[in-house]
N, C-alpha and C positions, 0 to 999 in steps of 0.2 A: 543727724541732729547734733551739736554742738553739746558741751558739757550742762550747759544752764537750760535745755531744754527734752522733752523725752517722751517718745509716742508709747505710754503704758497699752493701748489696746489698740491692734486693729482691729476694721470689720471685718464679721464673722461672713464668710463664702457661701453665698448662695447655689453652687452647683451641686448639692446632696439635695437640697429642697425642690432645686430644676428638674432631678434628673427623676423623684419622686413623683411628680407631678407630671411629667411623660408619663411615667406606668401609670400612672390614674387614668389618662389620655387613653393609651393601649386597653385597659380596660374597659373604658367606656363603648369604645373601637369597637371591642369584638362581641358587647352585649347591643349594641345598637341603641346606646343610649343617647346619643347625639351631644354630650356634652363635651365634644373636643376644643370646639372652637372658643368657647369660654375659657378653657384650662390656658390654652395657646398664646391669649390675647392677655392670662396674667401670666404669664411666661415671660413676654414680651415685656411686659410693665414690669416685671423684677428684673428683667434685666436690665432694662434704662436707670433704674431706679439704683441698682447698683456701681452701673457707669458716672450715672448724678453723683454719689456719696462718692468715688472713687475722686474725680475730679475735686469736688470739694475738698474732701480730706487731703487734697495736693497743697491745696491755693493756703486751706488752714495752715499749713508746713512752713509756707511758703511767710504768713504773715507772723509766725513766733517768730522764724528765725529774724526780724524786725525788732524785733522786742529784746534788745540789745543788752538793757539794764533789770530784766524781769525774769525771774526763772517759772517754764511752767511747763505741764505735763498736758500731754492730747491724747484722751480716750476716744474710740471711734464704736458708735456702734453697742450701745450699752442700753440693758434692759432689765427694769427693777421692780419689784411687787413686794410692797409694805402694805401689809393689815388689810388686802384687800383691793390695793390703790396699786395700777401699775403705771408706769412711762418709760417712754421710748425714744431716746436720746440719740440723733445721729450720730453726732459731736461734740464733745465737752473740750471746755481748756479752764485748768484750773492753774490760779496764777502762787505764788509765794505772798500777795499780798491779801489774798483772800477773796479775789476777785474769782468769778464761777459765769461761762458763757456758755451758754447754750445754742448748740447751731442745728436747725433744722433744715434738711436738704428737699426741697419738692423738684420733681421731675414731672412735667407737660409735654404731652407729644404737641398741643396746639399753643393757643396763647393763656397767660394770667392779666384781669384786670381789677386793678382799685377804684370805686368810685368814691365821688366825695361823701357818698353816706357812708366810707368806712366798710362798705361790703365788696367782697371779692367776687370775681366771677370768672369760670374757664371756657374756654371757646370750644364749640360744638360744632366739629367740623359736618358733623350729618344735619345736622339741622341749620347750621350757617348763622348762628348766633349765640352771643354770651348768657351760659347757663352758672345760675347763683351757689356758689360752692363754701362750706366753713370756710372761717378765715384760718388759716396754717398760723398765721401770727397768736389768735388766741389759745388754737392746739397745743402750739410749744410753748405759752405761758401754762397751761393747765398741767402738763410735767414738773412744774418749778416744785410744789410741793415735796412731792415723794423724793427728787433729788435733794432737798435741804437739807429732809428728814435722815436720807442715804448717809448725805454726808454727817451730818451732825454726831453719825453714830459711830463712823472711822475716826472721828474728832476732827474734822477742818472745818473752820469758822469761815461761813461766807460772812465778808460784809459789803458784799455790793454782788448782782446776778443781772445779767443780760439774755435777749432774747433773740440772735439773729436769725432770719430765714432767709435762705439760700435758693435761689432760682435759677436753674438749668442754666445753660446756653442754649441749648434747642426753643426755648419756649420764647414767645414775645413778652417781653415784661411792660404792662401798660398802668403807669400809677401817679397820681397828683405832683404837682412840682415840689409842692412844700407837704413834708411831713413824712411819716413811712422810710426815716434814713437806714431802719432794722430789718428794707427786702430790698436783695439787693443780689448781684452776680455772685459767682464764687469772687470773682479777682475783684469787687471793692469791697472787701472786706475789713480793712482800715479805715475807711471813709466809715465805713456803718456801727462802725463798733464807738469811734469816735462823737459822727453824729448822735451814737444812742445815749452818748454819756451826756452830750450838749443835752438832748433831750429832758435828761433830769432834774434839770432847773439847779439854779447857784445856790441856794439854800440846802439842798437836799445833797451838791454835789460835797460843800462845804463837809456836811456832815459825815460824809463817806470818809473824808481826807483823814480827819481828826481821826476819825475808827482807824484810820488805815498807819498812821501816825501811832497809835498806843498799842496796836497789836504788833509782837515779836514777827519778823519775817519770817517766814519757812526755811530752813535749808531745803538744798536739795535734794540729798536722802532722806528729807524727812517728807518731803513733797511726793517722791516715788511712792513713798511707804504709807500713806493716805491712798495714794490713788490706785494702787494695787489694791489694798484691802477694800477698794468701792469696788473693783473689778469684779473681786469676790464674791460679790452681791448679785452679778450680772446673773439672771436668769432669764434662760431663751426662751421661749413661747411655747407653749404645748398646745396641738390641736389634732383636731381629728381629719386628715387630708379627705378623706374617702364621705365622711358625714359632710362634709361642707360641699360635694361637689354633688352629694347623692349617687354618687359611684358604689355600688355593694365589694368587701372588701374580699380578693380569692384568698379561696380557703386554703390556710396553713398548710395543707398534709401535701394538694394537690401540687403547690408551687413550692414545695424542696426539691431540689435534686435530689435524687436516688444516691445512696452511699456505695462510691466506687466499688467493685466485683474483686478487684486484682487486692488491693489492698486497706481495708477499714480503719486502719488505724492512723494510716496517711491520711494527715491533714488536708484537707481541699484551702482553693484559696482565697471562697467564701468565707471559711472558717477562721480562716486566719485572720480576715479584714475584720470579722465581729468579734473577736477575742482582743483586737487593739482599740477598739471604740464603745465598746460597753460589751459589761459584766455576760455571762448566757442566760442569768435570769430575767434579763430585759428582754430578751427577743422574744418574739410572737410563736418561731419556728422551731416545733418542738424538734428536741435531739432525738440520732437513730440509737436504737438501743443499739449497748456495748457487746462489741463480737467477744470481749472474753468472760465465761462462764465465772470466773468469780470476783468480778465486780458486779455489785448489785444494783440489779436496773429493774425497772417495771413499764412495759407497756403504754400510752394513756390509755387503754380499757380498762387497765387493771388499777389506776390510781384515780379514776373517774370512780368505781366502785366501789373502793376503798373505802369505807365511812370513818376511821380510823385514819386517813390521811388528811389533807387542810383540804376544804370544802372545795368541791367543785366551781372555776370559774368559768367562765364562756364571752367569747370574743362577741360582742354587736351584732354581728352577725346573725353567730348561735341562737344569742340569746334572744333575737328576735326570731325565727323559725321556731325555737322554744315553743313560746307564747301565740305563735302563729298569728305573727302583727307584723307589721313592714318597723325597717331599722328608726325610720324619721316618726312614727309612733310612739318607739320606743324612746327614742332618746326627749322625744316631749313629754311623755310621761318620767322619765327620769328627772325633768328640769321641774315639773312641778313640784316633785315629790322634795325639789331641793339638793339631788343628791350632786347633778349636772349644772355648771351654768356658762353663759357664752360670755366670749371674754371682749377685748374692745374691737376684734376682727371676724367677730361672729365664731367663732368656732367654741365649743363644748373644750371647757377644762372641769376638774374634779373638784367638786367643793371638801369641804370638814366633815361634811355628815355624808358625802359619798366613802371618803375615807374609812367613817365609824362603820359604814354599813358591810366592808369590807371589799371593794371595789378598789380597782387599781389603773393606774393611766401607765405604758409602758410603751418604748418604743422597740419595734420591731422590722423587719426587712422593709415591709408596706410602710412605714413612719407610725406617728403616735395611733394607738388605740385602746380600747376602753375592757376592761375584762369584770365580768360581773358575776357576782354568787346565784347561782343557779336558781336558791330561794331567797333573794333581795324583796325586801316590801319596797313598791315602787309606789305607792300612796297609803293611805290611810286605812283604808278597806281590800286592796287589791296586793297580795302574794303572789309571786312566781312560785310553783310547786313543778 
């Protein structure tokens, strides 16, 4: 990238969430739960899905460095939750002029069509005909919000926001002659950004000018320095892999490795990966107690017992064998009770009052999961004792 241009964020790597999702696979595998082929087939689609953003994020490269006279920064891959409200943002370019574009990337193994009523529909290769799908164009206007709000709080003043969507090259693109200049390939993405501005009519575009005319330009350190501090904002997704696929999640003790014979205090190279990507109190897997006699360690029988320690939590799991209710019981009575709730991909994140309750969402070897007070009131009437 040239001096007047600058990719603040790539997308984040989906090969820890692939390789997670095998082991769910493997698990399902050797309970005979039959859910591989599902896991596999969203395997597949995160992978495409990835290929799609990769490519796009090329072509976007491709049209700043176009923008000869315009300083701007390219975030890739950004994800934000205000007051409740999230969005999920392929693509962003944010200009020195104030200008804010939004690029959403969809990936189709088959074809996309527009018809003239304005509804989308994707081709269903099993059944041999176009089934009626959201429009992705309304999707990635329904993020503009929470991004405004993002930015208004780093201080950069949008005064103009676009909406482009991005469709594969694999996919057949079938859409009206006139209109729809904002879905478009990765590589016309000049053409689209342009036609979206045509789009806006002379009156409205007028007024953009004047705005864009009385506001101070960005510099460019100052354009970094906004878009880092949205970066900051980025929060990634928290879910429960194992609840979502109804996979039961193995139990901690069983799935550690045993602490090498020859030497305990040698580090394994498990240990060492988890020590460079979160703290020990994230993981799920509890530590071996310490081979030397004066440091102080305790069992988990002995800090289970404890009443005097911080209350016993228990893994989803547990705490459904607890209760002697299946996990997906549990976690519906969780969601009523408010303490749980599903976020825009179906999966169970923590609410405020799961918080107060004393519940905790952490990630561990297995990915996100849920640890709960052994006596949580799960409704109104009903105690875990």
């Amino acid at each position: 990238m040239s001096r007047i241009h600058h990719v603040i964020k790539n997308a984040d790597s989906p090969d820890e969430h692939i390789q997670l999702l095998k082991q769910v696979a493997e698990v399902s595998k050797e309970k005979g739960l039959g859910k591989e082929r599902k896991i596999y087939s969203d395997i597949k689609k995160i992978g495409m899905g990835a290929q799609a953003e990769r490519n796009a994020a090329h072509m976007i490269s491709h049209y700043v460095l176009s923008l000869k006279k315009t300083k701007c920064v390219v975030i890739n891959d950004l994800r934000l939750e205000i007051d409740g409200a999230s969005a999920q943002i392929d693509h962003l370019l944010l200009t020195d002029k104030g200008t804010a574009i939004l690029f959403e990337t969809k990936s189709f193994s088959t074809g996309i069509k527009v018809d003239e009523d304005d509804r989308f529909h994707r081709w269903d290769e099993f059944r041999k005909r176009y089934e009626e799908i959201p429009s992705p164009v309304k999707q990635s206007e329904r993020h503009l919000p929470v991004l405004l709000r993002a930015l208004d709080e780093v201080g950069y003043k949008v005064i103009q926001s676009l909406n482009i969507v991005l469709v594969d090259y694999k996919a057949k693109l079938i859409k009206p002659k006139q209109g729809y200049p904002h879905l478009c390939r990765p590589d016309g993405i000049a053409e689209a950004v342009e036609g979206t501005l045509q789009r806006t009519g002379l009156v409205q575009a007028l007024g953009v000018v004047g705005k864009m005319l009385a506001q101070k330009r960005l510099s460019m350190d100052e354009l970094i320095h906004k878009a880092e501090a949205l970066c900051e904002l980025h929060t990634p997704p928290e879910f429960d892999v194992w609840q979502h696929y109804g996979v039961p999640e193995p139990d901690a003790q069983t799935s550690t490795p045993a602490p090498s014979p020859i030497n305990d205090a040698t580090p394994t190279a498990e240990g060492k990966k988890r020590s460079r990507k979160s703290p020990k109190a994230k993981s799920e897997v509890p530590e071996a107690p310490s081979a030397s006699p004066s440091v102080a360690s305790h069992p988990p029988s002995t800090q289970v017992e404890d009443a005097s320690t911080e209350k016993e939590k228990l893994t989803s799991t547990d705490m459904a064998k607890h209760l002697k209710i299946k996990s997906e019981v549990l976690h519906e009575m969780a969601e009523a009770a408010g303490l749980i709730e599903k976020s825009d991909k179906s999966y169970f994140t923590l609410t405020k009052a799961g918080k107060e309750a004393g519940m905790e969402h952490r990630r561990g070897k297995f990915g996100w999961y849920f640890l709960w007070p052994r006596d949580i009131a799960l409704n109104g009437t009903f105690k875990a004792s």
